[in-house]
C-alpha positions as CSV (number, residue, x, y, z in Angstrom):
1,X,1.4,8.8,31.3
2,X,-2.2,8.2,32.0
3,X,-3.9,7.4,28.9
4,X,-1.7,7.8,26.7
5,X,-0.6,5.7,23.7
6,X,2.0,4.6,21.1
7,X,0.6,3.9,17.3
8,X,3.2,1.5,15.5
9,X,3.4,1.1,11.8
10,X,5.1,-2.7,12.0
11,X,7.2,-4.4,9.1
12,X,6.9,-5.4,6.4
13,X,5.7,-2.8,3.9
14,X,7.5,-0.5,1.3
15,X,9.7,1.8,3.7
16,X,9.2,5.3,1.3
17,X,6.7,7.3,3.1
18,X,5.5,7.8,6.6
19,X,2.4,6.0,7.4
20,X,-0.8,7.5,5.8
21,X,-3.2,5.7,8.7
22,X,-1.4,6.7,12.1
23,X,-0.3,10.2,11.2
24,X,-4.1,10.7,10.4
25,X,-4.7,9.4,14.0
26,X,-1.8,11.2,15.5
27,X,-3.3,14.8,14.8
28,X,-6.6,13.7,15.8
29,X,-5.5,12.4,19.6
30,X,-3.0,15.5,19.6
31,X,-6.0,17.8,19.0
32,X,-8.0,16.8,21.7
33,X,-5.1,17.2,24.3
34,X,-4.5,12.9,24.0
35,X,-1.0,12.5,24.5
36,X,0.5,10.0,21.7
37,X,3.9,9.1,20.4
38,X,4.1,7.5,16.7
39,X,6.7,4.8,15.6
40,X,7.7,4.1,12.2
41,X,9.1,0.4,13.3
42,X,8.9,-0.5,9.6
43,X,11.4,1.7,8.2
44,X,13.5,1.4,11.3
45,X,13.6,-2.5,11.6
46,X,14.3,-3.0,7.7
47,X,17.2,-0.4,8.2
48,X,18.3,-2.8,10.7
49,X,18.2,-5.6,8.9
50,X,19.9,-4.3,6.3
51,X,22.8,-3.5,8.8
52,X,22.5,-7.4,10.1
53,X,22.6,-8.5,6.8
54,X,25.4,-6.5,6.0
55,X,27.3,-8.2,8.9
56,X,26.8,-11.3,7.6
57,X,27.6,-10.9,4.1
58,X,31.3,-10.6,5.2
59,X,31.2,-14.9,5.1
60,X,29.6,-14.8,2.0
61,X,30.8,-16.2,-0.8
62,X,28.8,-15.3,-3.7
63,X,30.0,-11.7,-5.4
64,X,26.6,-10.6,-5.5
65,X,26.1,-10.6,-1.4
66,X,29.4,-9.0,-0.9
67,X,29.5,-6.1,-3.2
68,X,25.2,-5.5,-1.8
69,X,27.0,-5.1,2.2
70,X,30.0,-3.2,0.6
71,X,27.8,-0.5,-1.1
72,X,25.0,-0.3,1.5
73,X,25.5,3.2,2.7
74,X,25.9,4.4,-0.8
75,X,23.2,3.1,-1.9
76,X,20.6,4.2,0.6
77,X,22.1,7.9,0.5
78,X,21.7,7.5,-3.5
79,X,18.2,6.8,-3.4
80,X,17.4,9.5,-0.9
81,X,18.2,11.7,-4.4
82,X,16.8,13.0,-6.6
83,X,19.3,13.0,-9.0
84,X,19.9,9.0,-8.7
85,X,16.4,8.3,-10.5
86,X,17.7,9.7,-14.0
87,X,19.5,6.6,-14.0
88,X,17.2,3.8,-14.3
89,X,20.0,1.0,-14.6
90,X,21.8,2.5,-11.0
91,X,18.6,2.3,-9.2
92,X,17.7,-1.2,-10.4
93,X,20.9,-2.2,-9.0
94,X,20.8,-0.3,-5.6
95,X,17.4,-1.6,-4.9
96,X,18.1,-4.9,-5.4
97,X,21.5,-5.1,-3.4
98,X,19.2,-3.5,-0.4
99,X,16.5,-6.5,-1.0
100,X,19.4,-8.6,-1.3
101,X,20.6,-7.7,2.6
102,X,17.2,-7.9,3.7
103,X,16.8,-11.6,2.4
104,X,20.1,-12.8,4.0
105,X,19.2,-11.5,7.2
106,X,16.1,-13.0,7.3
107,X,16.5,-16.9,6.0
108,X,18.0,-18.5,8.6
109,X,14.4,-17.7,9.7
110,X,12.8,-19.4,7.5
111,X,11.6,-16.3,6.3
112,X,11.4,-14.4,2.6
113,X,11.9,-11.1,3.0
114,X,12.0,-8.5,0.4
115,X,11.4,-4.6,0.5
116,X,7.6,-4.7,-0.4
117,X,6.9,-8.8,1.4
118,X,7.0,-11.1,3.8
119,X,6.5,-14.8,3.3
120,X,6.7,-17.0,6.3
121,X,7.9,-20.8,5.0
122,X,5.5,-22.3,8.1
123,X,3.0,-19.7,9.2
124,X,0.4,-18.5,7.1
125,X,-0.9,-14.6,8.0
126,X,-4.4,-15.9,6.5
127,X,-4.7,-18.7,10.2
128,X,-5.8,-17.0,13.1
129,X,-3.8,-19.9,14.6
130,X,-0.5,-18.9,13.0
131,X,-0.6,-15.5,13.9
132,X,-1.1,-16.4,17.6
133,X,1.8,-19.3,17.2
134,X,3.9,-15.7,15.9
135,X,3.0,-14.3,19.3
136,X,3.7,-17.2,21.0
137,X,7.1,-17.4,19.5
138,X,8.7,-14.0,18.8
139,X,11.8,-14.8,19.1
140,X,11.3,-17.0,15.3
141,X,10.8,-13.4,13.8
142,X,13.7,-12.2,12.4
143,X,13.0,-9.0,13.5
144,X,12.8,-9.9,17.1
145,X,16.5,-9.5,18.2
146,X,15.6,-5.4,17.0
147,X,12.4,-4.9,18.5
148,X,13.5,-6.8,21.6
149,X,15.6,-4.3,22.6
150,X,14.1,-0.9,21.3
151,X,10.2,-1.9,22.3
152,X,11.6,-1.3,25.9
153,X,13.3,2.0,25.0
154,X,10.7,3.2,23.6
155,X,8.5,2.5,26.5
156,X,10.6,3.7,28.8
157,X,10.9,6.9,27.2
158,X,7.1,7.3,27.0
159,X,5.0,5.7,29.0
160,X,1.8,4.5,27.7
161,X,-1.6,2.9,28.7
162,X,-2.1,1.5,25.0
163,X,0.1,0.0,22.3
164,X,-1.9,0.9,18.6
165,X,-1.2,-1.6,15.3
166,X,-1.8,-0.3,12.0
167,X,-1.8,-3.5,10.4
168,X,-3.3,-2.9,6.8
169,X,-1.3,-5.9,4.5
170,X,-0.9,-9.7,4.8
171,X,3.1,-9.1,4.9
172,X,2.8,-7.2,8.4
173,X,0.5,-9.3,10.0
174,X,3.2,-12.3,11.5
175,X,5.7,-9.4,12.9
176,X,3.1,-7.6,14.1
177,X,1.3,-10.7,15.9
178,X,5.2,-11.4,17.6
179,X,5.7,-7.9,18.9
180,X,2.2,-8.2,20.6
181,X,3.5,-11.5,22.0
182,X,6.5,-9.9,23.1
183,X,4.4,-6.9,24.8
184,X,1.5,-9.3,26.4
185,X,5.1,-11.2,27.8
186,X,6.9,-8.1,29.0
187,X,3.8,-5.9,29.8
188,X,0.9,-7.6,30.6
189,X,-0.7,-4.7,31.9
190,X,-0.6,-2.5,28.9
191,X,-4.0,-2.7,26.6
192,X,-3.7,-3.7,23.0
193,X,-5.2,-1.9,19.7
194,X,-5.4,-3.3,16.6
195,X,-7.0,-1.6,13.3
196,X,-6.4,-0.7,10.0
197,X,-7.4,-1.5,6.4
198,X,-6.8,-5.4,6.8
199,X,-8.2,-5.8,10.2
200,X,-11.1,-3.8,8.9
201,X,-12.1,-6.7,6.0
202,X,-11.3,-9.0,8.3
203,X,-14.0,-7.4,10.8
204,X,-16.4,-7.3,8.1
205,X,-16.6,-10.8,6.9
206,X,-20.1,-11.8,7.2
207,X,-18.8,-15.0,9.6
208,X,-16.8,-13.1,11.7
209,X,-16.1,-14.7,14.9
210,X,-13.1,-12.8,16.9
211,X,-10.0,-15.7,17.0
212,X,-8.3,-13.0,18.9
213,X,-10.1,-12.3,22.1
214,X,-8.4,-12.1,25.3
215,X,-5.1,-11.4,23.8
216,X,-5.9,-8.4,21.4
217,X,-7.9,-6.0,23.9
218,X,-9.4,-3.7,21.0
219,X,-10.4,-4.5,17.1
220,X,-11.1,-1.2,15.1
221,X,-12.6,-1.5,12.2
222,X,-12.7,1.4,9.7
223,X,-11.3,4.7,10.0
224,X,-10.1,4.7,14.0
225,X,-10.4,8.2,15.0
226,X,-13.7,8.8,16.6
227,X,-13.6,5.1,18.6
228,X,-9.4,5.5,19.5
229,X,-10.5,8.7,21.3
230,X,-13.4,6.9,23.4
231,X,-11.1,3.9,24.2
232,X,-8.6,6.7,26.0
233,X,-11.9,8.3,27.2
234,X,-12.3,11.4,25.1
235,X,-15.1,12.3,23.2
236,X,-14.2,13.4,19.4
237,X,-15.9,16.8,19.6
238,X,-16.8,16.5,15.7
239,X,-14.6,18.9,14.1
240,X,-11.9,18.4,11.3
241,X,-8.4,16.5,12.1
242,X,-5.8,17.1,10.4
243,X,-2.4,14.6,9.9
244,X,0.5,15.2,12.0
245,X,3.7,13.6,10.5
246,X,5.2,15.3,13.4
247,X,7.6,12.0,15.1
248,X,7.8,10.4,11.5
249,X,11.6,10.3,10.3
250,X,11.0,12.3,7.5
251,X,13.9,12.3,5.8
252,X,14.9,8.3,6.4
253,X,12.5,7.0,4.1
254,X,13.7,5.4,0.9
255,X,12.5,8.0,-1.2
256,X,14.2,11.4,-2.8
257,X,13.2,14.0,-0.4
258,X,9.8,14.2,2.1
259,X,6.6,12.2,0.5
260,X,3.3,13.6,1.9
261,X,0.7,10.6,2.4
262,X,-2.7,12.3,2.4
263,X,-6.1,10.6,2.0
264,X,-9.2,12.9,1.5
265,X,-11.6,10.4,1.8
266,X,-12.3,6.6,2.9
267,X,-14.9,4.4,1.0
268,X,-14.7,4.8,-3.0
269,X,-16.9,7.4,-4.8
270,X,-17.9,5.0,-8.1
271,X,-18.8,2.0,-5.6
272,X,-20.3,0.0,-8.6
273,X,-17.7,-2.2,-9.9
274,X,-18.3,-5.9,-9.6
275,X,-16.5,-7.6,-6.7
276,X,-16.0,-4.5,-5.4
277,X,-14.7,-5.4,-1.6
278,X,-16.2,-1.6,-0.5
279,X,-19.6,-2.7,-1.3
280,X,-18.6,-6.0,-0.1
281,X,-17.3,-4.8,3.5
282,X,-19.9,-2.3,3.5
283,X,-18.0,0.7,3.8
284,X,-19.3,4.3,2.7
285,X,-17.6,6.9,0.8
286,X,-16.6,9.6,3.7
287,X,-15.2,12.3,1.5
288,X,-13.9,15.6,3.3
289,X,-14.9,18.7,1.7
290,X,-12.6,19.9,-0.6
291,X,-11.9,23.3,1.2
292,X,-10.7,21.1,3.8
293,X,-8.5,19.0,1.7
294,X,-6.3,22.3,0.1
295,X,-6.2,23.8,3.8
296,X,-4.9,20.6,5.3
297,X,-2.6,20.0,2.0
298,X,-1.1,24.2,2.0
299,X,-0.3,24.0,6.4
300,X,1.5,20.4,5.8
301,X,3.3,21.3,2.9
302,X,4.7,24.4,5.0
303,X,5.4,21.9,7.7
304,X,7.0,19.7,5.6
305,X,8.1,20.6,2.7
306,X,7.6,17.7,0.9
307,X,9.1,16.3,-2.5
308,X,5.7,14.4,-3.6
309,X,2.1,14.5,-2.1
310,X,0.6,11.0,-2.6
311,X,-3.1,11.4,-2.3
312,X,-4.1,7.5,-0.7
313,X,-7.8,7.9,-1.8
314,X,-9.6,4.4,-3.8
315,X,-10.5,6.7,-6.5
316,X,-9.8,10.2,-6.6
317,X,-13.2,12.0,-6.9
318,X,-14.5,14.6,-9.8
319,X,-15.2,17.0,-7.2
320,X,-11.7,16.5,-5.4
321,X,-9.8,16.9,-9.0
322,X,-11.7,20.2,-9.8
323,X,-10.3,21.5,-6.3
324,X,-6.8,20.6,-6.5
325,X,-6.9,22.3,-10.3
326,X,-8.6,25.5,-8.7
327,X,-6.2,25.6,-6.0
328,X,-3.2,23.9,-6.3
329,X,-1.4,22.1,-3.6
330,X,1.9,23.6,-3.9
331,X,3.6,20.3,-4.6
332,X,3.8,17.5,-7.1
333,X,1.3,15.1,-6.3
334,X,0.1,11.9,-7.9
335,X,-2.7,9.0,-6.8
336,X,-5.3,7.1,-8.1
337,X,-8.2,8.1,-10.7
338,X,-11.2,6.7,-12.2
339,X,-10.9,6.5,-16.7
340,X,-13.3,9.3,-17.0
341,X,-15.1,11.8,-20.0
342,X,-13.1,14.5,-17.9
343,X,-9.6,12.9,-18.5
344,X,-10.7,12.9,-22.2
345,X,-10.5,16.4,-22.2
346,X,-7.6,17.8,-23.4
347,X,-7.6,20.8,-21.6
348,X,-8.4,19.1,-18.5
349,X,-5.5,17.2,-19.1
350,X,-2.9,20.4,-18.7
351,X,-4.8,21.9,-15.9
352,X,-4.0,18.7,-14.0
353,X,-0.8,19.1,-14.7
354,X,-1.0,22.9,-13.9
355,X,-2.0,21.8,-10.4
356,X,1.4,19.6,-9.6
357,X,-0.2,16.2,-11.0
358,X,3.0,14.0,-11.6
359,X,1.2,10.5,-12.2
360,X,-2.4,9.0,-12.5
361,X,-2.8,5.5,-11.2
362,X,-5.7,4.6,-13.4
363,X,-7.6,1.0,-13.4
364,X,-8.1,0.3,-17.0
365,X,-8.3,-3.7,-16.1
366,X,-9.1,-4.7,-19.6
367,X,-9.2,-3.6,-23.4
368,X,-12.2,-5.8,-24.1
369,X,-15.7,-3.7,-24.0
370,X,-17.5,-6.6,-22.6
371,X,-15.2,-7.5,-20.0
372,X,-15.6,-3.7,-19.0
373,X,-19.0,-3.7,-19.4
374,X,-19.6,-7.2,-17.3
375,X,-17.4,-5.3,-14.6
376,X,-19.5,-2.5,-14.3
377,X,-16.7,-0.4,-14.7
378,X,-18.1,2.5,-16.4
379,X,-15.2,3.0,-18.5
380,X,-15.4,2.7,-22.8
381,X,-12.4,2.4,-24.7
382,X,-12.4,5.3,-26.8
383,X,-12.2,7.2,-23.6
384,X,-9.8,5.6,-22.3
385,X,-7.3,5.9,-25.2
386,X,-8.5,9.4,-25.6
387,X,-7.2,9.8,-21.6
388,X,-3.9,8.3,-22.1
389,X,-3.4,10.6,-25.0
390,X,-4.3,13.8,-23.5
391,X,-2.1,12.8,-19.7
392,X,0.5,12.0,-22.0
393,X,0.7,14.7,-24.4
394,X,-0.2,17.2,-21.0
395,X,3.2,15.3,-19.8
396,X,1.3,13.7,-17.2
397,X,2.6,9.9,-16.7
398,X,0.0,6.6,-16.3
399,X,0.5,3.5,-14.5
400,X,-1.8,1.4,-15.4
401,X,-3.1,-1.5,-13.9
402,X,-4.9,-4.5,-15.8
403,X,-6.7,-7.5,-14.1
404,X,-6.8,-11.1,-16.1
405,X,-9.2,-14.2,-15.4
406,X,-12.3,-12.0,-14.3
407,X,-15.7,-14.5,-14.7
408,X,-16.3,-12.7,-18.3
409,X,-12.5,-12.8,-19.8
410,X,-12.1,-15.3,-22.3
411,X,-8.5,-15.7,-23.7
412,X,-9.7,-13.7,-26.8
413,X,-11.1,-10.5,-24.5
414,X,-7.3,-11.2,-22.9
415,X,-5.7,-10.8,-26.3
416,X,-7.5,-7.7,-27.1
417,X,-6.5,-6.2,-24.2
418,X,-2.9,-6.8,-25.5
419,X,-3.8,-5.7,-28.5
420,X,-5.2,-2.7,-27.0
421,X,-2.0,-1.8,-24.8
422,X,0.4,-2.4,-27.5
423,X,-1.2,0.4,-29.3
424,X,-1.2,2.9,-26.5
425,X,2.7,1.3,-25.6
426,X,3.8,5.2,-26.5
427,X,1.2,6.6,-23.9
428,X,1.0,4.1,-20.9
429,X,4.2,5.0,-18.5
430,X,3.8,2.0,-16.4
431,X,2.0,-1.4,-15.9
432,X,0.4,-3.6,-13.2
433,X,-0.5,-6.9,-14.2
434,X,-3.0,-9.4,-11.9
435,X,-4.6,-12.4,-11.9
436,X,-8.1,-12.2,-10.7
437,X,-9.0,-13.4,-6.7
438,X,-12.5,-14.0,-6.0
439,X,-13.6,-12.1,-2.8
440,X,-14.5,-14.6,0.0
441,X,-18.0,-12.7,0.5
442,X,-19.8,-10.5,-1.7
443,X,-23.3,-10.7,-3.8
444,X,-21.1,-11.8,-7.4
445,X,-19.2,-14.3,-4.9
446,X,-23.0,-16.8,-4.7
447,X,-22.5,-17.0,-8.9
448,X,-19.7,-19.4,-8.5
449,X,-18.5,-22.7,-8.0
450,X,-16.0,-22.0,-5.2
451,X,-13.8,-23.4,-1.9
452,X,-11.3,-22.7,0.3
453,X,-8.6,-20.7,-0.4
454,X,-5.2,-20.7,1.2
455,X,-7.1,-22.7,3.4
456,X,-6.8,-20.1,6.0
457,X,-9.6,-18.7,8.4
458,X,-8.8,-15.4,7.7
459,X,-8.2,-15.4,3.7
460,X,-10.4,-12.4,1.9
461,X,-10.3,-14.8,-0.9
462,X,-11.2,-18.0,-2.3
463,X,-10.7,-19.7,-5.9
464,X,-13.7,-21.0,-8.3
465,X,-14.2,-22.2,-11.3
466,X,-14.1,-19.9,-14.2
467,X,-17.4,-20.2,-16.4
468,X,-15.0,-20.0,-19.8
469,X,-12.9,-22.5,-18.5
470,X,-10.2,-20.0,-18.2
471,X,-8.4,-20.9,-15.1
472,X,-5.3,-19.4,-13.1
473,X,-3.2,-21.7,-14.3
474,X,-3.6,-21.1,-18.2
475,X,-3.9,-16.9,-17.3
476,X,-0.8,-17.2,-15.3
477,X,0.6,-19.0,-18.8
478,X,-1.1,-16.7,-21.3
479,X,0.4,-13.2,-18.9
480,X,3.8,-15.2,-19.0
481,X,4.3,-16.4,-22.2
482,X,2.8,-14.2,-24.2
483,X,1.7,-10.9,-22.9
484,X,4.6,-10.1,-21.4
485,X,6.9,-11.0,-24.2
486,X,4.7,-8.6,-26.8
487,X,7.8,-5.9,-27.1
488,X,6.0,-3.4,-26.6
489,X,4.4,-4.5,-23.7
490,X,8.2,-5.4,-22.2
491,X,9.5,-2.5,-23.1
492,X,6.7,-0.7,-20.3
493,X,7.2,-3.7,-17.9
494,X,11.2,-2.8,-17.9
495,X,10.6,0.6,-16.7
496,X,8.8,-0.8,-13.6
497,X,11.0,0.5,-10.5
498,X,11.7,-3.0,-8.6
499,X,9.7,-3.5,-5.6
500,X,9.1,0.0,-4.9
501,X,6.6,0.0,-8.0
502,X,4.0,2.7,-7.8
503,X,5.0,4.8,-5.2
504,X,8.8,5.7,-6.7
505,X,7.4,5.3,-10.2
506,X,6.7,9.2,-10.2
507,X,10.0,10.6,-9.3
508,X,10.9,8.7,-12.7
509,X,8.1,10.9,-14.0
510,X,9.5,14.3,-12.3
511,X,11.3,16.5,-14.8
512,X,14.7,17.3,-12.7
């Protein structure tokens, strides 16, 4: 096939949606007559470590091993429904039998594995040296003895001149390092792509000096389409792409029914938030217009009928909410949203809803006004309860995220931020709780007292010391001794799904 190639989403990464990046990239290549084949190897290789794990549960001797491999097929048909996520205790269960296979298959690697991570027990995805040790030893993967024998199928099948990795977290980055080792072993003459979000803030570090050249042929950086046409010598002619999930397994996913991964932008719209890696990284907000969004959303949802349309934007923009509430999609949808004067607005609130919204992801990051206000977060706390209010009483669910051990927290800020959840406990669905990182580069990064972190070439970022003395170790303390155990804080944390988090959080949300 001359010029053609094959985009791979590798492991690890939470297997319950096709691949937001490549299908993007699919249905530009397809448009201009490239030809391209799309491979899910994440959802397929943790299916088949499942299996393997299964296999070798039947030695096991703990009850726990044996009853996961007994139930496995019942539990990945019960969470393909919909039904299975009005019980809450059952899906706990299921999910961690599945995560239970995973890790047994993977330890005599010397490797963690879980359905959301992968933690490597000698390499670090942070060393440029470790990855290329991963490519110089596949075989210690444990997903090599799968992708040793279905890389060449695949091939075979389709032809290619390029092999594509979307490589966009730290837990995909040693697998996807050993199946490049295994391609440059097997076929040398094929060219290798890498992009995606991580290999885009890796680009963008101020010191960047490529560890990778002469064994990775092509670094993207940033959204891919335009320079992935001119690598297979076509020139984007400037009109608008449109995703093709077309050669995603739709229905395999660990989800209840199709979910539609859609981003209508890249960059953030707000861009002013301290530490913000977008500023960072330089990247600019690429919105596309809102007509375009609502055509692209009503021709995929007839394509693919999907249970759940997760909009992947940083922030979903004012303009972009008004559109989806003029037109709806069709579908339920959720994704991410800035605490704004419109979500105090209570009729705002049930046109959302109106519209198909399931869930707001919303980044609160702190009940303390000055630890907003030091953030440049442009959020006040009478709005914010006002918003979780109004998206609760419009039957809209939150999941909230909050972020401890920023330069300005002090352990009283972090206290009124408990004291400010436990008072919305009735209106906040769900909760994400962080410890602060301190980006490797950035204009707020120079305040600091700082040094290497994970002591890796590659790590985004790096520790310091905190000006109120309020260090990771006593946040880690204060989130795990005392925030957590506020009853009505763990009353939210236990309705968490395991693992899956976020992105199954609003089928929990879903009236049946």
């Amino acid at each position: 096939m001359e010029n053609g190639i094959l985009l791979i989403h590798p492991p690890a990464a939470k297997a319950c949606e096709a691949p937001g990046g490549p299908a993007r990239l699919a249905g530009s290549l397809r448009r201009h007559g490239v030809a391209c084949r799309v491979w899910d190897a994440n959802l397929e290789g943790q299916l088949r470590l499942m299996e393997e794990g299964r296999s070798g549960a039947e030695a096991a001797t703990d009850t726990w091993t044996r009853r996961a491999a007994k139930h496995l097929a019942e539990n990945l048909a019960a969470l393909r429904s919909r039904e299975f996520y009005r019980n809450p205790d059952r899906y706990r269960r299921a999910v961690m039998d599945m995560n239970r296979l995973l890790a047994t298959a993977a330890r005599p690697y010397g490797v963690r594995l879980s359905l959301a991570d992968y933690e490597d027990e000698r390499l670090s995805p942070v060393q440029s040296a470790d990855l290329l040790q991963a490519a110089a030893a596949p075989e210690a993967n444990p997903f090599y003895p799968w992708f040793r024998g279905r890389l060449p199928e695949i091939l075979t099948e389709t032809p290619v001149s390029h092999v594509g990795f979307s490589l966009n977290y730290l837990s995909q980055a040693l697998t996807t390092f050993a199946m490049i080792g295994f391609l440059r072993r097997e076929w040398p003459q094929l060219r290798i792509v890498l992009g995606g979000g991580l290999v885009t803030s890796w680009i963008r570090r101020p010191d960047w000096k490529n560890p990778f050249a002469g064994f990775v042929d092509e670094l993207i950086a940033g959204p891919g389409e335009v320079p992935l046409l001119a690598l297979l010598g076509t020139e984007h002619d400037g009109g608008p792409d449109r995703p093709d999930p077309s050669g995603f397994p739709l229905t395999d996913y660990l989800s209840p029914g199709t979910v539609l991964p859609y981003s209508a932008s890249s960059g953030c719209w707000w861009r002013r938030c301290s530490f913000c890696p977008e500023r960072a990284e330089g990247n600019p907000y690429r919105p596309l217009p809102p007509a375009q969004v609502t055509a692209d959303l009503r021709a995929l949802i007839a394509e693919t009928k999907p249970a759940l349309i997760h909009l992947l934007d940083n922030a979903l923009s004012p303009a972009l909410l008004d559109a989806l509430t003029a037109e709806p999609p069709g579908s339920p949808w959720y994704g991410f949203a800035r605490v704004t004067p419109r979500l105090a607005d209570p009729d705002f609130c049930l046109q959302l809803r109106d519209s198909g919204c399931v869930m707001l992801k919303l980044g609160l990051e702190s009940g303390d006004p000055a630890v907003l206000d030091a953030l440049n977060k442009g959020i006040d706390l009478k709005t914010a309860s006002a918003s979780l209010k109004n998206l609760k009483a419009a039957g809209i669910a939150t999941y909230v995220y909050l972020l401890f051990g920023t330069p300005a927290e002090t352990p009283a800020a972090a206290r009124r931020t408990l004291v400010f959840t436990a008072e919305h406990a009735g209106e906040i669905g769900f909760l994400n709780l962080a410890i602060f990182n301190l980006p490797a580069y950035g204009p707020e990064t120079e305040e600091f007292d700082t040094g290497e972190f994970y002591a890796g070439d590659l790590s985004l970022y790096r520790p310091f010391s905190h000006p109120q003395g309020w260090n990771r170790g006593e946040v880690r303390r204060f989130i795990e001794r005392e925030f957590k155990r506020h009853p009505a804080v763990a009353a939210i944390l236990r309705r968490d799904p395991p693992f899956f988090t976020s992105n199954h959080a609003p089928f929990f949300a879903l009236k049946p």
